[in-house]
Structure formats: C-alpha cells, structure tokens
C-alpha positions, 0 to 999 in steps of 0.5 A: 500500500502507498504512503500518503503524500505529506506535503498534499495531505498538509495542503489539504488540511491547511485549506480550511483554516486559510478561507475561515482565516480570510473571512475573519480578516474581512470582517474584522478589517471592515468593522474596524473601518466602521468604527473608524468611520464613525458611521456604527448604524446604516443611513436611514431613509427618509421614510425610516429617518425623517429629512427634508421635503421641498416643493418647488413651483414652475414657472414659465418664464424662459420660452418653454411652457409647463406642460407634462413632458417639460416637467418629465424632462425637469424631474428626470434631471432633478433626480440624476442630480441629487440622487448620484447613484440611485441608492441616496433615496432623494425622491423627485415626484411631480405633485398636479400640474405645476408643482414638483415635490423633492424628498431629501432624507436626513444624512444628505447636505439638504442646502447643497441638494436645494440649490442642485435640484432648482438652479437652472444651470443655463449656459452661454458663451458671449462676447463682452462688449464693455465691463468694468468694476462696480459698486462703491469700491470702483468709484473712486479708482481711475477706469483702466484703459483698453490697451489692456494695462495691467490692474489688481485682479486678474480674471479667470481663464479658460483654455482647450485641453488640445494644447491651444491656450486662451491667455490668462486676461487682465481685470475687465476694463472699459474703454478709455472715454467716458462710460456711456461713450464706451457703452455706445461704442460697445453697442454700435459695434455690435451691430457692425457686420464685421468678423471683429465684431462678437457673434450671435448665437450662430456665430454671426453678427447680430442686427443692430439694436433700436436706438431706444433699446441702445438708450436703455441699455446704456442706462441699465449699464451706467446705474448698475451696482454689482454688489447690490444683491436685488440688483443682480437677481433680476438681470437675466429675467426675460433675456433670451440668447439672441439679446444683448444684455447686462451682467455680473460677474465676481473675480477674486472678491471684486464685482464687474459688471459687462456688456455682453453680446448675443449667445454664441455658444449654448450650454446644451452643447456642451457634451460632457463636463468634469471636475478636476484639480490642476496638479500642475499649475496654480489653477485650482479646481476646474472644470473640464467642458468637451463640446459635441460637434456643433459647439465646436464649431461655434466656439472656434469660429467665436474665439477665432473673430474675439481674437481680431478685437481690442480689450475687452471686446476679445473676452467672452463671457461664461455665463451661468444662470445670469452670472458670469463665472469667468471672462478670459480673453483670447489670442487665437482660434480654440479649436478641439472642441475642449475647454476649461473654466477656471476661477477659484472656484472651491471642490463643491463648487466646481463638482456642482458646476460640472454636475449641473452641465452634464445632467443638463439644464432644466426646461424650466425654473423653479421657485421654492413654494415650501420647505418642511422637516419630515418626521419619522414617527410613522417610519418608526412603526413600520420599521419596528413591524418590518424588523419583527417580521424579519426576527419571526422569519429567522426564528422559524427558519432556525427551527426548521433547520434544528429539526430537519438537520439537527447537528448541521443546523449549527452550520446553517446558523453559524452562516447565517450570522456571519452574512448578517454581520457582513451585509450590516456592516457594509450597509453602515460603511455604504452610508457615507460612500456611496449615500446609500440609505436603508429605507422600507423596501430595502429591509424587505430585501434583506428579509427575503434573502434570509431564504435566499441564503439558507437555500443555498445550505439547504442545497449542499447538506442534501448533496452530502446526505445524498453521497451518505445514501450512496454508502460513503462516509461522510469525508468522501461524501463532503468532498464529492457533494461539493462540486455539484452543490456549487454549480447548483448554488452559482445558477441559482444565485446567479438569477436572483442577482440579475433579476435584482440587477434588472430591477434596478436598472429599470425602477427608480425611487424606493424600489432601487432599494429593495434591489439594492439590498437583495443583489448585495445580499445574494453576492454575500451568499456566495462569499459565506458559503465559498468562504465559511460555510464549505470550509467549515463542513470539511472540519466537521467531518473530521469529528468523530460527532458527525463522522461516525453518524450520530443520530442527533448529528444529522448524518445518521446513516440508518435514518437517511437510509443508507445502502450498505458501503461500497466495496471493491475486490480483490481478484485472487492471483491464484487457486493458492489465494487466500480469501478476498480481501475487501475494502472500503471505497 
C-alpha cells in the first residue's frame, strides 16, 4: 500500500483554516473601518429617518411652457442630480400640474441638494462688449484703459485641453472715454457686420439694436451696482440668447459688471463636463467642458473673430444662470472642441458646476413654494413591524433547520450570522460612500434573502446526505457533494442577482432599494458559503460527532437510509489465494 503524500495531505488540511482565516480578516478589517468611520448604524431613509421635503413651483418664464413632458424632462434631471447613484433615496415626484415635490432624507447636505435640484444651470458663451468694476469700491479708482494695462485682479481663464491656450486676461476694463461713450461704442459695434465684431448665437453678427433699446441699455449699464444683491437677481429675467444684455460677474472678491453680446455658444452643447484639480499649475479646481460637434464649431469660429478685437471686446463671457463665472480673453482660434473654466472656484463648487452641465439644464425654473422637516414617527412603526417580521422569519427558519438537520443546523446558523454581520456592516460603511440609505423596501430585501441564503445550505447538506445514501462516509461524501452543490448554488444565485440587477436598472425611487439590498445580499451568499460555510463542513467531518453518524448529528446513516458501503475486490492471483480481501471505497 502507498504512503500518503505529506506535503498534499498538509495542503489539504491547511485549506480550511486559510478561507475561515480570510473571512475573519474581512470582517474584522471592515468593522474596524466602521468604527473608524464613525458611521456604527446604516443611513436611514427618509421614510425610516425623517429629512427634508421641498416643493418647488414652475414657472414659465424662459420660452418653454409647463406642460407634462417639460416637467418629465425637469424631474428626470432633478433626480440624476441629487440622487448620484440611485441608492441616496432623494425622491423627485411631480405633485398636479405645476408643482414638483423633492424628498431629501436626513444624512444628505439638504442646502447643497436645494440649490442642485432648482438652479437652472443655463449656459452661454458671449462676447463682452464693455465691463468694468462696480459698486462703491470702483468709484473712486481711475477706469483702466483698453490697451489692456495691467490692474489688481486678474480674471479667470479658460483654455482647450488640445494644447491651444486662451491667455490668462487682465481685470475687465472699459474703454478709455467716458462710460456711456464706451457703452455706445460697445453697442454700435455690435451691430457692425464685421468678423471683429462678437457673434450671435450662430456665430454671426447680430442686427443692430433700436436706438431706444441702445438708450436703455446704456442706462441699465451706467446705474448698475454689482454688489447690490436685488440688483443682480433680476438681470437675466426675460433675456433670451439672441439679446444683448447686462451682467455680473465676481473675480477674486471684486464685482464687474459687462456688456455682453448675443449667445454664441449654448450650454446644451456642451457634451460632457468634469471636475478636476490642476496638479500642475496654480489653477485650482476646474472644470473640464468637451463640446459635441456643433459647439465646436461655434466656439472656434467665436474665439477665432474675439481674437481680431481690442480689450475687452476679445473676452467672452461664461455665463451661468445670469452670472458670469469667468471672462478670459483670447489670442487665437480654440479649436478641439475642449475647454476649461477656471476661477477659484472651491471642490463643491466646481463638482456642482460640472454636475449641473452634464445632467443638463432644466426646461424650466423653479421657485421654492415650501420647505418642511419630515418626521419619522410613522417610519418608526413600520420599521419596528418590518424588523419583527424579519426576527419571526429567522426564528422559524432556525427551527426548521434544528429539526430537519439537527447537528448541521449549527452550520446553517453559524452562516447565517456571519452574512448578517457582513451585509450590516457594509450597509453602515455604504452610508457615507456611496449615500446609500436603508429605507422600507430595502429591509424587505434583506428579509427575503434570509431564504435566499439558507437555500443555498439547504442545497449542499442534501448533496452530502445524498453521497451518505450512496454508502460513503461522510469525508468522501463532503468532498464529492461539493462540486455539484456549487454549480447548483452559482445558477441559482446567479438569477436572483440579475433579476435584482434588472430591477434596478429599470425602477427608480424606493424600489432601487429593495434591489439594492437583495443583489448585495445574494453576492454575500456566495462569499459565506465559498468562504465559511464549505470550509467549515470539511472540519466537521473530521469529528468523530458527525463522522461516525450520530443520530442527533444529522448524518445518521440508518435514518437517511443508507445502502450498505461500497466495496471493491480483490481478484485472487491464484487457486493458492487466500480469501478476498475487501475494502472500503
């Protein structure tokens, strides 16, 4: 008879320990990450835990009218852009025809969620025709020149990712004559069908405006006071890309005001926007815009004709919701199709600024009609219901695995516990991350794969208990039991994995969380019988408990009815053989 090898059998038995070893690591390393964290509890949902609920009103003041697929459009947009992921639980509803109601629930920056769900974020590029500082502090200093001498605050600058740079611009400035002469020279050469002059919204000269409408300008411009709050918030009412208009920009703490031309570029053409921080220079935070193919086009042709002008008419002005965020000049043509807005800008501001141009700009405005604290009372109530319903269900599967498995129900239960700890934490550590919330759906996921993840033991003990019919022991029985309970358990789970994964894709709101939950649980599954629950059954079958087939052990031979062992002989080598020798398979 050959020696068994060492070094195999010592792998073998090592195994075991090595997997019961790494989950034990894993749950360690991520409980202390939760502590660490200081997030010990799951983030509850707004049903479960209260938060914020707005109501904001439209209102039809930007060509578009209030009608069910502008409203569709604006909540699809609002949901993208405070839900992130889709597991925050932030619920965006249209409430009658006007009205659309936001659920922020508690645990999400409510102030940062209000001003991403109701600004409009619409974008412009036009060429400024004149600026200047406003406000009190700009009285008394001498107005700069327009040859571009240099002043105390530069302006921001935006450059294309192709190589080709808009240089960094002096303080707006206006022309060298009186203010309302500079207005008048703005206005007039506006009108001028010259290549120098700045482009409408098509990149072509604008027709010239009325002299009425050159008057009123001219006075809106000359009595405007940037620092005046009340002031600035009605300067983009009723103004449409084809105007020439007023605005406000702050550089650097200082307050400008512009003359700007019609629209050349429109935000909606901006394909794509991110925010980064430049590693490289002194810039900061940025944004990162890519035009699709018909803003390129007009943001070099736009850029090319500013490139012929004197300061400040080759700036342009980024403007945003009214407010213009950066005015660089330019030197020459920007072509590529990027560009970056720059303009001390803080991370929250510019991941904001890029998060409202990628989702896009709302087909209307909003105003805020009420804002209340939700309370959870009633959440509280159907969270102790749902928790209750949970601990009977566990209960009776616990009973159900004590009598129909007895010694293996230990097993069952120790898995049981060790998936309850993993899906706990790591619902607590998903929190803070990803925003992920636990609301009521949620919880019912949980419970349901409570069944999910007994199945699968359920699966494996009967594929031992069947090898144990066949008349092996139970070592022999673990081993050749395991190959085909895991194919069994992988199909399985796999369905209900894509069935989770299904519905979230293609539900929005409170269902995502349910899905959520069932898809990570069903992944857990398999980690715990992979990884605990296999490795465990192998050292069990080395105790003379359940290898001898106690009868409380589970395994009993006689009570599965079992056949009798297998056995193989030996054919005698001649009529001088003794008897046959048997052994056991």
């Amino acid at each position: 008879m050959a020696a068994p090898k060492k070094g195999r059998s010592a792998s073998a038995q090592s195994k075991p320990w090595r997997s019961l070893a790494l989950i034990l690591i894993a749950i360690v390393g991520l409980t202390g990450g939760m502590f660490l964290s200081g997030h010990t509890t799951p983030r509850l949902g707004i049903d479960l835990a209260g938060g914020t609920s707005i109501t904001l009103q439209a209102k039809a003041d930007q060509g578009s009218a209030i009608n069910k697929a502008n409203m569709d459009t604006a909540v699809e947009i609002m949901n993208r852009r405070v839900n992130g992921l889709g597991v925050s639980e932030a619920e965006v509803q249209t409430q009658g025809d006007r009205n659309i109601i936001v659920n922020i629930p508690k645990g999400i920056n409510s102030k940062e969620a209000r001003d991403q769900v109701g600004t409009t974020a619409k974008l412009y590029f036009r060429p400024v025709l004149a600026s200047e500082p406003s406000g009190p502090a700009a009285s008394g200093s001498p107005s700069p020149s327009a040859s571009g001498s240099p002043s105390a605050s530069p302006s921001p600058s935006t450059s294309a990712s192709a190589g080709e740079k808009a240089s960094s611009s002096t303080s707006p400035s206006a022309s060298a004559t009186s203010q309302g002469r500079a207005v008048t020279d703005a206005l007039k050469a506006d009108s001028t069908p010259s290549p120098s002059a700045s482009a409408s919204a098509s990149a072509a000269p604008s027709a010239s405006a009325p002299p009425a409408d050159e008057a009123a300008l001219q006075a809106k411009y000359t009595s405007l006071d940037c620092t005046k709050e009340k002031q600035r918030s009605v300067l983009g009412d009723g103004v449409k890309p084809g105007d020439t208009t007023v605005a406000c920009g702050q550089i650097d703490g200082a307050w400008y005001k512009y003359l700007l031309g019609p629209a050349a570029v429109d935000g909606t053409e901006v394909d794509e926007a991110d925010a980064i921080f430049d590693t490289q220079g002194a810039a900061g935070w940025q944004v990162n815009m890519k035009f699709d193919s018909k803003g390129a086009k007009k943001f070099a042709d736009i850029t090319g004709q500013l490139a012929q002008n004197q300061q400040p008419q080759n700036q342009f002005g980024i403007v945003l919701d009214g407010e213009v965020v950066s005015s660089p000049y330019v030197s020459s043509s920007i072509a590529g199709g990027q560009a970056q807005i720059s303009g001390s800008f803080t991370q929250d501001e510019a991941q904001g600024l890029a998060n409202m141009l990628s989702y896009g700009a709302l087909p209307l405005s909003f105003e805020e009609s009420s804002v209340q604290t939700v309370t959870a009372a009633l959440g509280g109530d159907q969270l102790r219901a749902g928790l209750l319903a949970g601990a009977i269900g566990l209960a009776l599967v616990i009973v159900y695995l004590v009598a129909y498995y007895r010694g293996l129900s230990l097993i069952a239960i120790a898995s049981l516990l060790v998936s309850a700890a993993l899906t706990y934490v790591i619902m607590s550590l998903l929190g803070p991350t990803i925003h992920f919330a636990l609301n009521l759906p949620a919880v019912c996921g949980a419970i349901v794969a409570i069944g999910i993840t007994a199945d699968s033991f359920i699966v494996y003990f009967e594929r031992v208990r069947d090898e144990i019919r066949e008349g092996r022991s139970l070592r022999p029985a673990v081993e050749r039991a395991w190959p085909r309970a895991r194919r069994t358990i992988l199909v399985s789970d796999f369905v209900s994995f894509l069935a989770a994964a299904v519905l979230f894709l293609v539900t929005v709101g409170k269902v995502q969380g349910f899905a959520f939950t069932l898809g990570l649980t069903t992944v857990l599954d398999v980690v715990v019988v992979f990884f605990f629950t296999k490795p465990l059954m192998t050292l069990i079958a080395r105790r003379k408990f359940f290898a001898s087939g106690h009868k409380w052990s589970g395994l009993d031979p006689k009570s599965l009815g079992a056949k009798a062992p297998l056995r193989r002989t030996r054919r005698p080598s001649g009529p001088a053989a003794g008897p046959v020798e048997t052994k056991e398979a």
